[in-house]
VOKESE-317185 format. One line per 4 residues: number of its first residue (from 1); their letters; for each residue x, y, z of C-alpha. Coordinates in nm, 4 decimals. Layout:
<atoms>
NUM = A = X/Y/Z  ...
</atoms>
This chain:
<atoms>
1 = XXXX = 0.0000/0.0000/0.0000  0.1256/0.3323/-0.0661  0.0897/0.5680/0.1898  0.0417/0.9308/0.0863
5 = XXXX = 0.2469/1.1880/0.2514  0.2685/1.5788/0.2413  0.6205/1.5006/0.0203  0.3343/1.3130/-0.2522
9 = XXXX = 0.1283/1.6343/-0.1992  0.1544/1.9620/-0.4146  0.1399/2.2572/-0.1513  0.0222/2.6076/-0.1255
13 = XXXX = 0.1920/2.8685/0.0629  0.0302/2.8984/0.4327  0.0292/3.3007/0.5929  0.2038/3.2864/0.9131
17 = XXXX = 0.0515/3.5854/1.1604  0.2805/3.8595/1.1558  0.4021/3.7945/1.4870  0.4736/3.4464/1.4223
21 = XXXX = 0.8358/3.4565/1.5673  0.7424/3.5883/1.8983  0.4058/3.4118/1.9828  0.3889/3.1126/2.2493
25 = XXXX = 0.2052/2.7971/2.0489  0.0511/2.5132/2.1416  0.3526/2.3291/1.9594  0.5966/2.5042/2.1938
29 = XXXX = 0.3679/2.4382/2.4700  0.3845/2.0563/2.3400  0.8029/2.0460/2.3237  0.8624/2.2100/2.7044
33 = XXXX = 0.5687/2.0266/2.8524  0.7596/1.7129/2.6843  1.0979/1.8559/2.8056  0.9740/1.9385/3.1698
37 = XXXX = 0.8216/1.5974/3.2011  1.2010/1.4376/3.1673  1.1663/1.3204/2.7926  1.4961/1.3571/2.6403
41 = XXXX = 1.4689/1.2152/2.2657  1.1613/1.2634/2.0651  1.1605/0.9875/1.7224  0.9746/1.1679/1.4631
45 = XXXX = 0.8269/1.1458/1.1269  0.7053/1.4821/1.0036  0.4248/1.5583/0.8193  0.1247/1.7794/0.6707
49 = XXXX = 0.0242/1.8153/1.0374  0.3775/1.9341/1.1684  0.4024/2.2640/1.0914  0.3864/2.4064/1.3771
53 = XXXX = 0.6308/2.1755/1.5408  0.8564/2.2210/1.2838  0.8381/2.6037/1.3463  0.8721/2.5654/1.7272
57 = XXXX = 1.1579/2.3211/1.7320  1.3630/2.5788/1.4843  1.2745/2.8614/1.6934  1.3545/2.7367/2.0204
61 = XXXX = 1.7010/2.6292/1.8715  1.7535/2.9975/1.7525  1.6783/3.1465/2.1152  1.8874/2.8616/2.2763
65 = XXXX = 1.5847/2.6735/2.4552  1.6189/2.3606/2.5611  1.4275/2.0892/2.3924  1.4442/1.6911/2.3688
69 = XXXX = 1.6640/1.5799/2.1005  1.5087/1.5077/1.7756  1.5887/1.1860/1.5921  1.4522/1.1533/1.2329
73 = XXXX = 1.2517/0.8423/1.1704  1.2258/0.7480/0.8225  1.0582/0.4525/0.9059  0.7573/0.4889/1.2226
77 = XXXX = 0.7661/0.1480/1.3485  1.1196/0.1798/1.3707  1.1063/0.5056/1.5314  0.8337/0.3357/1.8409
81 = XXXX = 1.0499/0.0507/1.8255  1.3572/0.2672/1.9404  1.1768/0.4493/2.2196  1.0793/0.1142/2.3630
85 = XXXX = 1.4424/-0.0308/2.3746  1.5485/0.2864/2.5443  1.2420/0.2656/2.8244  1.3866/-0.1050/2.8449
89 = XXXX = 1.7293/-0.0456/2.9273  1.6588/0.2761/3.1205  1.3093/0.2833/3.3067  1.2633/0.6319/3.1329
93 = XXXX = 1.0139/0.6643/2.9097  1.0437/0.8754/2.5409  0.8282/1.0141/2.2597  0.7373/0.9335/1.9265
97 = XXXX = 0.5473/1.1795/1.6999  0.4158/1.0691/1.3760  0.1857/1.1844/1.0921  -0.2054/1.1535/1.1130
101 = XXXX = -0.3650/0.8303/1.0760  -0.1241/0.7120/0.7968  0.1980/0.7440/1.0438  -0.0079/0.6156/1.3239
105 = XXXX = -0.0651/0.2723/1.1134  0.2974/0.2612/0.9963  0.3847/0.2246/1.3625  0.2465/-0.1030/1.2973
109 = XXXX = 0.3532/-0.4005/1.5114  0.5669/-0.1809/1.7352  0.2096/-0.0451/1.9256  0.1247/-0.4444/1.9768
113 = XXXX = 0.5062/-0.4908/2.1044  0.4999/-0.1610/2.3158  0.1383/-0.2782/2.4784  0.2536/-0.6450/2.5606
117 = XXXX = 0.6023/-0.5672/2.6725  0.4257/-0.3024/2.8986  0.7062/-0.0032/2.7665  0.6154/0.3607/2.8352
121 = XXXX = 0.6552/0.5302/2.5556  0.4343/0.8758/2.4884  0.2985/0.8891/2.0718  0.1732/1.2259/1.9801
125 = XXXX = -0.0079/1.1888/1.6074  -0.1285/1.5134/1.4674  -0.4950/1.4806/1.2819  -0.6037/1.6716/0.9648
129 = XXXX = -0.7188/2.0566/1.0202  -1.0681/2.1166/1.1361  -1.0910/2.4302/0.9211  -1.1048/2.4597/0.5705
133 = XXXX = -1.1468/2.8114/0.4524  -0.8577/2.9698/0.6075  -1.0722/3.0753/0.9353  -0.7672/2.9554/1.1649
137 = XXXX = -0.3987/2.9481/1.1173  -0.3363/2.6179/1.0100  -0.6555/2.5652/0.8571  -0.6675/2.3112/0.4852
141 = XXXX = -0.4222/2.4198/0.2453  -0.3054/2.0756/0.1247  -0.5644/1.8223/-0.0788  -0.4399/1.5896/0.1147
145 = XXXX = -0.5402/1.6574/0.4674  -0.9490/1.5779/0.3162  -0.8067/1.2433/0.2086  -0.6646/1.2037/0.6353
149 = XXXX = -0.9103/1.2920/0.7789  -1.0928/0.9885/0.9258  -1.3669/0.9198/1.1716  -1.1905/0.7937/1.4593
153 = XXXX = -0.8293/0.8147/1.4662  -0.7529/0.6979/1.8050  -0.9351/0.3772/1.7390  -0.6845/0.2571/1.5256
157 = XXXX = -0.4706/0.2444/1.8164  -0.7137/0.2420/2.1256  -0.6850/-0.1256/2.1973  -0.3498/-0.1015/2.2937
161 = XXXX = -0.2615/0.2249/2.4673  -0.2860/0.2910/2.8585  -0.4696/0.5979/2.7667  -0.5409/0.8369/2.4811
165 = XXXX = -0.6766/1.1728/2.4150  -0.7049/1.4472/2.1868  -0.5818/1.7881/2.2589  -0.8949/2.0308/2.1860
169 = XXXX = -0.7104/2.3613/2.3556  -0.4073/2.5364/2.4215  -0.4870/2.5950/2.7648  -0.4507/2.2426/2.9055
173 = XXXX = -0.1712/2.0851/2.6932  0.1012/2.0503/2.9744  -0.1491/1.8578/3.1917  -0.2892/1.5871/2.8981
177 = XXXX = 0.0835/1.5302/2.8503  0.1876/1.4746/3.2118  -0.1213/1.2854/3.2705  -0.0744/1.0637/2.9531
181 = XXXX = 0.2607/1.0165/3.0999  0.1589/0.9529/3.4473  -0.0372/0.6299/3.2865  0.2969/0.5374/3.0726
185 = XXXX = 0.5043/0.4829/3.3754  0.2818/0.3706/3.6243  0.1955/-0.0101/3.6701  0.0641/-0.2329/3.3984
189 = XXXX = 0.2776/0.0184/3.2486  0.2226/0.1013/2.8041  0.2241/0.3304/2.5550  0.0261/0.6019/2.5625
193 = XXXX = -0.1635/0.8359/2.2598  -0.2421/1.2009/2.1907  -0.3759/1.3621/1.8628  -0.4155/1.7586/1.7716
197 = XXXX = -0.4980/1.9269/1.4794  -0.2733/2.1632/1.3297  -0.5411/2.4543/1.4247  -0.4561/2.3733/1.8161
201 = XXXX = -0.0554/2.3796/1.7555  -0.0620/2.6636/1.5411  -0.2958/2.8532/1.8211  -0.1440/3.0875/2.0751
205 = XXXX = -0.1277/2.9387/2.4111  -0.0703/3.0155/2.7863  0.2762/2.9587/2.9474  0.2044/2.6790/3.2188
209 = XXXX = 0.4309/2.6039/3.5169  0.3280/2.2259/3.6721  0.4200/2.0573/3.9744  0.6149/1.8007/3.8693
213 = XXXX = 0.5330/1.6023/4.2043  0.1949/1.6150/4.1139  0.2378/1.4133/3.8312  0.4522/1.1350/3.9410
217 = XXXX = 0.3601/0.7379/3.8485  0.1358/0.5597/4.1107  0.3480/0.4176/4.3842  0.3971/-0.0018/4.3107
221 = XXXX = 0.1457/-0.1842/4.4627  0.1886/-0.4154/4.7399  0.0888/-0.7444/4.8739  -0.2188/-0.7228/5.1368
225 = XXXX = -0.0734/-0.7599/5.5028  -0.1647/-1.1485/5.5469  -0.0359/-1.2412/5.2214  0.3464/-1.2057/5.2375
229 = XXXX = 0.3095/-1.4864/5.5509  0.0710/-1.7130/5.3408  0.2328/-1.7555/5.0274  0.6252/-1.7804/5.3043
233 = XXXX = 0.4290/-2.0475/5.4354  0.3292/-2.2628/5.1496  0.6602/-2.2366/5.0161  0.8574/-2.3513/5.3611
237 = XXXX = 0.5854/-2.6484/5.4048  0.6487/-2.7450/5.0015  0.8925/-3.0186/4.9472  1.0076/-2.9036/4.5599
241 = XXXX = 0.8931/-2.5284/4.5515  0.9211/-2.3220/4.2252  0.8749/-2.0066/4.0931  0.8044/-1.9466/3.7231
245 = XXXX = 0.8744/-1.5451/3.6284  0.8897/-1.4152/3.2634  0.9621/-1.0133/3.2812  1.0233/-0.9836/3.6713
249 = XXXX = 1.3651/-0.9064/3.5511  1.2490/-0.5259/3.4035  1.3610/-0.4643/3.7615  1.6508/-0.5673/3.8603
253 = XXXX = 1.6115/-0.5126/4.2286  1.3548/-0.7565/4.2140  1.5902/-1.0355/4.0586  1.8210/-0.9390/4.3916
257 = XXXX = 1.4963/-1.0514/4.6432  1.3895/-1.3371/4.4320  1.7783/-1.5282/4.4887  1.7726/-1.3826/4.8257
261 = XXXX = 1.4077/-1.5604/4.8564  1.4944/-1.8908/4.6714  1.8479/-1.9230/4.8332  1.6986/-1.9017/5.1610
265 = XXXX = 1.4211/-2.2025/5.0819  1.5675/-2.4183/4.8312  1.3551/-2.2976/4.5936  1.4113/-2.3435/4.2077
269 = XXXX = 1.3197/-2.1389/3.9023  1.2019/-2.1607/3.5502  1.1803/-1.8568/3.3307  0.8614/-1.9445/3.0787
273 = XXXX = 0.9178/-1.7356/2.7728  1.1182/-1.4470/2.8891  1.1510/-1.1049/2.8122  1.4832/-1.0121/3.0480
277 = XXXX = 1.7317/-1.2158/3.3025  1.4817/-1.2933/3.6229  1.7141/-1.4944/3.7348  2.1412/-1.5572/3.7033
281 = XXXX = 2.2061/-1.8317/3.4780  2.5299/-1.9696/3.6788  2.3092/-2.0091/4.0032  2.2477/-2.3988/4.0797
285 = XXXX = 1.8553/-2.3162/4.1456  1.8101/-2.1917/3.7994  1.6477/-2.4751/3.6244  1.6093/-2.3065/3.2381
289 = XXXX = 1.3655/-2.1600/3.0201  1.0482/-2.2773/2.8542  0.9453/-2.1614/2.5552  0.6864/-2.3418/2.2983
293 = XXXX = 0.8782/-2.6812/2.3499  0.6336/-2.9932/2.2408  0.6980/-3.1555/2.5840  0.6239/-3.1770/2.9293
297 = XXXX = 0.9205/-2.9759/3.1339  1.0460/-3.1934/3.4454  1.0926/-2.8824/3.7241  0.7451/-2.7461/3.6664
301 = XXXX = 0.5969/-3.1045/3.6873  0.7733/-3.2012/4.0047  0.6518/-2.8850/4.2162  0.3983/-2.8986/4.4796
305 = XXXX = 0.4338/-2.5285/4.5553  0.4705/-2.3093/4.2796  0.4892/-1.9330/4.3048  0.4143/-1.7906/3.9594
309 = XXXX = 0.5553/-1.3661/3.9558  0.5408/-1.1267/3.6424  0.4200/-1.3930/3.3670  0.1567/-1.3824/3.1069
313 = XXXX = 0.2513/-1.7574/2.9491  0.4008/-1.9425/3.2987  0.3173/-2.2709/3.1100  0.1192/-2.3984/2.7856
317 = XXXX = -0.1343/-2.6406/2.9282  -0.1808/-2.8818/2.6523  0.1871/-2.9571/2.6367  0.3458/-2.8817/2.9511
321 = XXXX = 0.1432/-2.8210/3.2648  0.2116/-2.8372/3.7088  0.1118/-3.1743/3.8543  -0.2332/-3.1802/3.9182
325 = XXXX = -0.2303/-3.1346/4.3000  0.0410/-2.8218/4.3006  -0.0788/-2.5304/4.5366  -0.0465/-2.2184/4.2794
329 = XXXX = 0.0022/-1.8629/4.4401  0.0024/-1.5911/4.1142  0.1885/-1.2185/4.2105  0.1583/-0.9771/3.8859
333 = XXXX = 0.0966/-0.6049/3.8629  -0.1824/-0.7097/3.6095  -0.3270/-1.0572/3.7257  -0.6313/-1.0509/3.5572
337 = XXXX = -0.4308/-0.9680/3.2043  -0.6984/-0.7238/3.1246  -0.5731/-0.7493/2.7648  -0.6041/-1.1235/2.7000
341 = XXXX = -0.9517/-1.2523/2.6271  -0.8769/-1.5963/2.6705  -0.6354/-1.5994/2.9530  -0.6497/-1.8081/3.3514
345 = XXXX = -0.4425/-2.0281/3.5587  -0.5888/-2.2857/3.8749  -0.4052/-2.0757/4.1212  -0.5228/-2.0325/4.4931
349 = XXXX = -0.4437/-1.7239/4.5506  -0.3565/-1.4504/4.3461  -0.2711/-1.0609/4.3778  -0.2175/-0.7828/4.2205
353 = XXXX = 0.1268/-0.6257/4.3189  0.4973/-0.5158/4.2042  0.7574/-0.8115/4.2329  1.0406/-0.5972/4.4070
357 = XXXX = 0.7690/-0.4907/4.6864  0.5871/-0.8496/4.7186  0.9310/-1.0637/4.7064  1.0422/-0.7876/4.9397
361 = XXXX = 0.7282/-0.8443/5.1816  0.7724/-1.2161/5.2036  1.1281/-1.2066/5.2650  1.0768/-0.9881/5.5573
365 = XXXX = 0.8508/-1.2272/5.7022  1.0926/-1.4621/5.7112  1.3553/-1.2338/5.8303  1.0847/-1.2271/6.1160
369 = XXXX = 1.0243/-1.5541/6.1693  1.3586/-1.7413/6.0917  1.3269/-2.0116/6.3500  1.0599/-2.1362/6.1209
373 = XXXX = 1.2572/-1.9980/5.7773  1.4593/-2.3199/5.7279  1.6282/-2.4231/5.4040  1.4254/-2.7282/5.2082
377 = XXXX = 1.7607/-2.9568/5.1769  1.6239/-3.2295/4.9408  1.4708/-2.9593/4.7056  1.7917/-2.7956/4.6962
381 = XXXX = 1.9611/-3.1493/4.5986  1.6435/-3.2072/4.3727  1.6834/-2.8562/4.1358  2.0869/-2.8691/4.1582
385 = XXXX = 2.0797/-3.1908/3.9733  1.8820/-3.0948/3.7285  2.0489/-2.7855/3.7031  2.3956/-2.9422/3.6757
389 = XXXX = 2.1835/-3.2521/3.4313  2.1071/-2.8955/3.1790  2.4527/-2.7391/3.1828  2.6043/-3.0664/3.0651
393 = XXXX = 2.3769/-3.0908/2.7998  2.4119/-2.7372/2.7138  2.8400/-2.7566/2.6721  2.7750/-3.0397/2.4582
397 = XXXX = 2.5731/-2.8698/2.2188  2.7740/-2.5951/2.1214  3.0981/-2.7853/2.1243  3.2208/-2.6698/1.7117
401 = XXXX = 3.1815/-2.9540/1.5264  3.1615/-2.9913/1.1128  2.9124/-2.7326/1.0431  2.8156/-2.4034/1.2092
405 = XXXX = 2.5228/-2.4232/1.4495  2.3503/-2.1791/1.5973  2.4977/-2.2978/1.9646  2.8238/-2.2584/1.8440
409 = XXXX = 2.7838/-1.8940/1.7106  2.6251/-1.7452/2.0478  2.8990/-1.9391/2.2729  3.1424/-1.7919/2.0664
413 = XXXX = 2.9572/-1.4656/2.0952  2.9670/-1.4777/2.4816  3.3606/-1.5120/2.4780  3.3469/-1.1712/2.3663
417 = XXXX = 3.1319/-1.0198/2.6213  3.1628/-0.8144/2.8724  3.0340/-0.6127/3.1892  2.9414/-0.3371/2.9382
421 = XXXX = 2.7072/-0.5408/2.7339  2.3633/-0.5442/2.6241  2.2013/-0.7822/2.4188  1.8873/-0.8157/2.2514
425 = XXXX = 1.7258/-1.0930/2.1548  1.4809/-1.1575/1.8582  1.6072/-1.4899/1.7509  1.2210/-1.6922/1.7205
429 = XXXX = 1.3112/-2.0456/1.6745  1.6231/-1.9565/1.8444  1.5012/-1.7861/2.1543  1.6017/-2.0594/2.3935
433 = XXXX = 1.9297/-2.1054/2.1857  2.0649/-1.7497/2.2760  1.9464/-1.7472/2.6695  2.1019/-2.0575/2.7030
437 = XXXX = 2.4170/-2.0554/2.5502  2.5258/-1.7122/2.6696  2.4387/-1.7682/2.9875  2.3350/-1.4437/3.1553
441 = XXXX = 2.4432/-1.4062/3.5066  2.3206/-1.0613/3.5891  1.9988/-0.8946/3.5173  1.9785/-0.5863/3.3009
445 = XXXX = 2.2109/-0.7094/3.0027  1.9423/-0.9368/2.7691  1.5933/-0.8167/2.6544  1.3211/-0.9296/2.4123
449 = XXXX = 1.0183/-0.7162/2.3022  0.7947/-0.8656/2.5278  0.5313/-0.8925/2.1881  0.5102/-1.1080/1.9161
453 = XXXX = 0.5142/-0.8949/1.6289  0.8823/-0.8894/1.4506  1.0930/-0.6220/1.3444  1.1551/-0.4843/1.6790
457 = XXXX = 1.5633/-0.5465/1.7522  1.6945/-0.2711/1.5151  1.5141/0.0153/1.6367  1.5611/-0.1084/1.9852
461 = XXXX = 1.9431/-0.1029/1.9340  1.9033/0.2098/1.7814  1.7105/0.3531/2.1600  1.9378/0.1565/2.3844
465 = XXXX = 2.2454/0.2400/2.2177  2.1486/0.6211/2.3245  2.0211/0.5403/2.6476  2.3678/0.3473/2.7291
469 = XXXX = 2.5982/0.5198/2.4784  2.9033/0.3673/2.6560  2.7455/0.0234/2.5770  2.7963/-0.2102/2.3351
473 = XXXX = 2.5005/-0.3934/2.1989  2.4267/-0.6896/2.0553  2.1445/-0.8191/1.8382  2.0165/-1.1443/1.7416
477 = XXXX = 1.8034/-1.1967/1.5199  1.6581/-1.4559/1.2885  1.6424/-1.3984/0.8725  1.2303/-1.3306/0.8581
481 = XXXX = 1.2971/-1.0424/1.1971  1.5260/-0.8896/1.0078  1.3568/-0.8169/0.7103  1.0834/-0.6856/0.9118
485 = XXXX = 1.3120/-0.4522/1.1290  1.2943/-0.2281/0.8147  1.7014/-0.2508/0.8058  1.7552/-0.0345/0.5439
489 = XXXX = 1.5624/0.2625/0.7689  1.7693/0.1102/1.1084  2.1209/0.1511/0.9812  2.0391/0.4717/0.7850
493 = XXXX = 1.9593/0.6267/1.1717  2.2021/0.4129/1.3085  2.4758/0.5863/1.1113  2.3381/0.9589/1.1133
497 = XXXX = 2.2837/0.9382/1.4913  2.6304/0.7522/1.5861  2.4481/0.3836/1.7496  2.6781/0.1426/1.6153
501 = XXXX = 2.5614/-0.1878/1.7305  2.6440/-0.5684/1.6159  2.3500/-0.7776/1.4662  2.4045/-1.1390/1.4054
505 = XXXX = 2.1433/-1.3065/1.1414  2.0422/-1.6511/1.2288  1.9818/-1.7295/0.8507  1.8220/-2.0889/0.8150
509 = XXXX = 1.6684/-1.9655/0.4942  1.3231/-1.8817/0.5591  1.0406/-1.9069/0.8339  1.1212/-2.1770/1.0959
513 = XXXX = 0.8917/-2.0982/1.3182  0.5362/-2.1196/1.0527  0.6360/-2.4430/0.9749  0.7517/-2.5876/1.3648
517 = XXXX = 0.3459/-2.4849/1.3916  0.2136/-2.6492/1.1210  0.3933/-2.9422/1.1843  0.3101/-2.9470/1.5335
521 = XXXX = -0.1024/-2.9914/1.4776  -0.0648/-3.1567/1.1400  0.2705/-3.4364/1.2915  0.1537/-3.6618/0.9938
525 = XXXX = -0.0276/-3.4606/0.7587  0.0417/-3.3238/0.3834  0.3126/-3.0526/0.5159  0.5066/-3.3484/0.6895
529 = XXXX = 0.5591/-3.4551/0.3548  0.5969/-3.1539/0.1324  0.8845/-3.0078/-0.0441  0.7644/-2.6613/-0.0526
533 = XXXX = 0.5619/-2.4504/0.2273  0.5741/-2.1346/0.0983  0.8052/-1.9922/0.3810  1.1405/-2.0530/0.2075
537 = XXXX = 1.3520/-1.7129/0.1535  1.5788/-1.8175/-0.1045  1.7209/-1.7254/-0.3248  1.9009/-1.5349/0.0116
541 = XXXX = 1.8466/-1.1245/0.0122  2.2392/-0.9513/0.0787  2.1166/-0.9205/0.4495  2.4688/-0.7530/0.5582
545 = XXXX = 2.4900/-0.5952/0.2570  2.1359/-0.3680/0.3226  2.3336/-0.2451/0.6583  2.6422/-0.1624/0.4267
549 = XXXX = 2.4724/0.0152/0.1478  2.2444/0.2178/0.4285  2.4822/0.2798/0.6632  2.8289/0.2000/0.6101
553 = XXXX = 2.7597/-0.0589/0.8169  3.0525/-0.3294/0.8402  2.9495/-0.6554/0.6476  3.0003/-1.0175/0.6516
557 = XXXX = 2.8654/-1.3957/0.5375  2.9380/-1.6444/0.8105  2.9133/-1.9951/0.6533  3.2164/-2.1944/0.7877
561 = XXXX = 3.2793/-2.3110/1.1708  3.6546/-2.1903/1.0552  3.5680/-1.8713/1.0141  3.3979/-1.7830/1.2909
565 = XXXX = 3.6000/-1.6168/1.5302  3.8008/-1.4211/1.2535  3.4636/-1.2949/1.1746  3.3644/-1.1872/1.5017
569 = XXXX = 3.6631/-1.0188/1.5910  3.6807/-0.7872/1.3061  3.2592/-0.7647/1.3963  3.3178/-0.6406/1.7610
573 = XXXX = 3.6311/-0.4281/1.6297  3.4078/-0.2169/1.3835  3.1557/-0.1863/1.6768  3.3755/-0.1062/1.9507
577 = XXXX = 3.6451/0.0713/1.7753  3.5690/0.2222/1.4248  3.2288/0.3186/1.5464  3.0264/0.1785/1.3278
581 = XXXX = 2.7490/-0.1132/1.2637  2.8136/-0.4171/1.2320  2.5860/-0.7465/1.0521  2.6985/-1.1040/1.0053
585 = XXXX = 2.4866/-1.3096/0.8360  2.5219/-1.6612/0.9102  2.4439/-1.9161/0.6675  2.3249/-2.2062/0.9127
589 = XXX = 2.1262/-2.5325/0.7662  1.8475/-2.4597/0.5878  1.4984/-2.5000/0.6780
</atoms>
């Protein structure tokens, strides 16, 4: 589809008021309410509806105000998808403005990723002018702002946003923006949307001095008084206890109360699909991850106690499900995943609360009653073996044989890491390959989008590059991501905004994961026997070769186990010292 943009349009000359220069808009009220709330990059695709903006940004750099920076989007889903990875890897949430109804659906899967990863991130969309014969600065000059105007704007994106508004005055714009940002960082926390027409940014407005303590995020929530002791209990009486966690780990303080918790009881954990380290790898209670494996995982049917915290998938029940009689206790600042039509587990108990503050809670219980706090001995012998069982399993399969696999490429990729390392991970079929094999001991260095629509690693290198500029990043991502990550657009920003970062293609040659499903339902059927599923990519695109053209990005085809580490090194050297992106695509056995 070809999306029409005021560059398509042909466009007439718009008056400005004569005292253009020295008037205070509702687009300048827009940048230092945006500034004053803490927002310090703004990802933007201009349009017909940005004049205004436009105007205010150059002024305020001719008088020396301060403003976020600007970073030019050519592509909006990679533009969301950039202010997501920074709120990952920074807590701090960042804007996106894009252009009426046609830039809000280019940001595409990024709103889905944003909404299920729960990242605040504030979208501003201008809408077409309300005016049309020149009654209001601003007002229709352009054909094509008939053509965007639409009947409900914020529906195309209402389904997923914390909150959304449209700005219908001058006089209130620094308080819709704090308050849209008040829902962005406060618990479930999500994007967030605001519209207004070019009429409203164009329009004089009043200068507006908030209280920024009036305007902070809700406080986490907490477990009910009784609660912490219950679910202490149940886990001291349990002979194997578990906890299952997915994206407890946004918080690393949390990770720090859940060893301190399971340390103390013998208590092991299994991460079910997720998003960030809840847990260090190297600890003897960790007992792996589960992702969308067709069998039955040992830890989670062993427990009798099992404390699921922060997961929206703990287990898939038709493959792999807790023994029948297990006593369930479910912590999560959204319990009732408001979001999920279809969505329950048989648990006991469950609350609504933050991790850090209920793991917290429950570990000052037993601070208070130690005499009873004793250490379950034969669950701690129980998990350590079949934490030891996984790690020999795991050095086995990424020992370099013949051919290059992907367990070979990411242990060779964690020699080369460091304590300044962040890695993100949007590897599909190869999601458990990458936690796995590089082995992540402290939380705060691996993330995933939290969604399930691709496309989101380049973007998000691109935002956590600039929230950790001393960083070096890492991406991983399969063939069929990368295409979708708009690469061409990534490496193009990545170059003009200097957020060099590494991306390693897991190229298999086409869409594992479609065809893992369809074999999965249909074991037997026509597909098992096919030579063609329509989800092959060759002939191969020049995947390293996009990044080079678009960005001067540092290129390379990985095919041979001998050539790995000569390829990494000169990688990680044109990341870390020339200062500039790097891709290797690596040619691993085809589908």
């Amino acid at each position: 589809m070809t999306r029409a943009r005021d560059d398509d349009a042909v466009s007439a000359p718009t008056t400005a008021a004569p005292d253009a220069a020295t008037r205070y808009t509702g687009s300048m009220a827009l940048l230092d309410a945006l500034q004053s709330a803490g927002i310090e990059y703004i990802f933007v695709n201009l349009g017909s509806d940005h004049p205004g903006i436009v105007e205010a940004i150059a002024e305020a750099r001719a008088h020396g105000r301060k403003l976020p920076q600007i970073v030019t989007c050519p592509n909006e889903m990679v533009a969301l998808s950039a202010a997501h990875g920074f709120a990952q890897v920074s807590g701090r949430a960042q804007a996106v403005l894009v252009h009426v109804e046609c830039g809000t659906q280019a940001l595409a899967g990024a709103v889905h990723n944003a909404a299920k990863g729960r990242a605040p991130v504030f979208v501003f969309a201008g809408t077409s002018p309300f005016t049309q014969e020149g009654e209001l600065a601003g007002s229709r000059n352009e054909f094509i702002q008939w053509i965007q105007d639409v009947h409900d704007q914020r529906g195309i994106v209402r389904g997923y946003m914390r909150y959304t508004n449209e700005i219908r005055t001058t006089a209130n714009i620094p308080q819709l923006v704090n308050r849209a940002l008040q829902f962005a960082c406060s618990d479930p926390k999500g994007p967030v949307y605001l519209t207004g027409a070019r009429e409203i940014l164009e329009a004089e407005a009043p200068r507006v001095t908030l209280n920024r303590e009036h305007w902070q995020a809700v406080a986490p929530p907490a477990l009910p008084p009784a609660a912490a002791g219950e679910i202490a209990a149940a886990l001291l009486g349990a002979k194997a206890p578990l906890v299952v966690a997915s994206y407890l780990g946004r918080n690393p303080a949390a990770v720090g109360e859940l060893v301190r918790l399971c340390e103390r009881l013998g208590a092991g954990v299994l991460e079910s699909v997720p998003n960030y380290v809840n847990f260090p790898h190297d600890n003897r209670l960790y007992l792996g991850n589960q992702w969308n494996e067709p069998q039955q995982n040992e830890a989670l049917a062993k427990a009798d106690v099992i404390l699921v915290a922060d997961s929206d998938v703990p287990w898939i029940p038709s493959v792999s499900a807790p023994r029948p009689d297990a006593r369930i206790f479910h912590i999560d600042v959204d319990p009732l995943k408001e979001q999920m039509p279809l969505w329950y587990i048989p648990a006991v108990r469950r609350f609504a609360a933050d991790a850090e503050t209920a793991l917290s809670q429950i570990n000052g219980w037993l601070d208070h009653n130690s005499a009873e706090a004793k250490s379950n001995a034969s669950s701690r012998v129980l998990w350590t073996a079949l934490h030891d069982a996984r790690r020999e399993m795991l050095d086995r399969r990424e020992r370099r044989g013949a051919i290059l696999t992907p367990e070979s490429l990411v242990a060779a990729v964690r020699q080369r890491l460091d304590e300044n390392c962040l890695v993100l991970s949007e590897s599909v079929s190869n999601f458990p390959t990458v936690l796995n094999h590089l082995r992540p001991e402290r939380p705060g260095t691996i993330f995933a989008s939290g969604g399930g629509s691709l496309g989101w690693h380049g973007g998000a290198a691109i935002g956590a590059k600039l929230a950790c500029p001393d960083k070096t990043v890492i991406a991983f991502t399969g063939d069929g991501s990368y295409m979708f990550s708009v690469p061409s657009s990534v490496h193009w920003i990545a170059r003009r905004y200097a957020t060099p970062f590494l991306t390693v293609i897991f190229n298999n040659g086409g869409w594992k994961s479609p065809k893992l499903s369809a074999l999965a339902v249909h074991p037997a059927g026509y597909a098992s026997r096919a030579n063609k599923l329509d989800v092959s990519f060759e002939p191969d695109s020049d995947y390293a070769g996009i990044a080079a053209s678009a960005g001067g990005a540092f290129a390379a085809t990985l095919e041979r186990v001998d050539e790995l580490d000569a390829v990494l090194d000169r990688a990680f050297h044109a990341v870390r010292v020339e200062k500039r992106c790097a891709v290797i695509n690596a040619r691993l056995p085809r589908l």
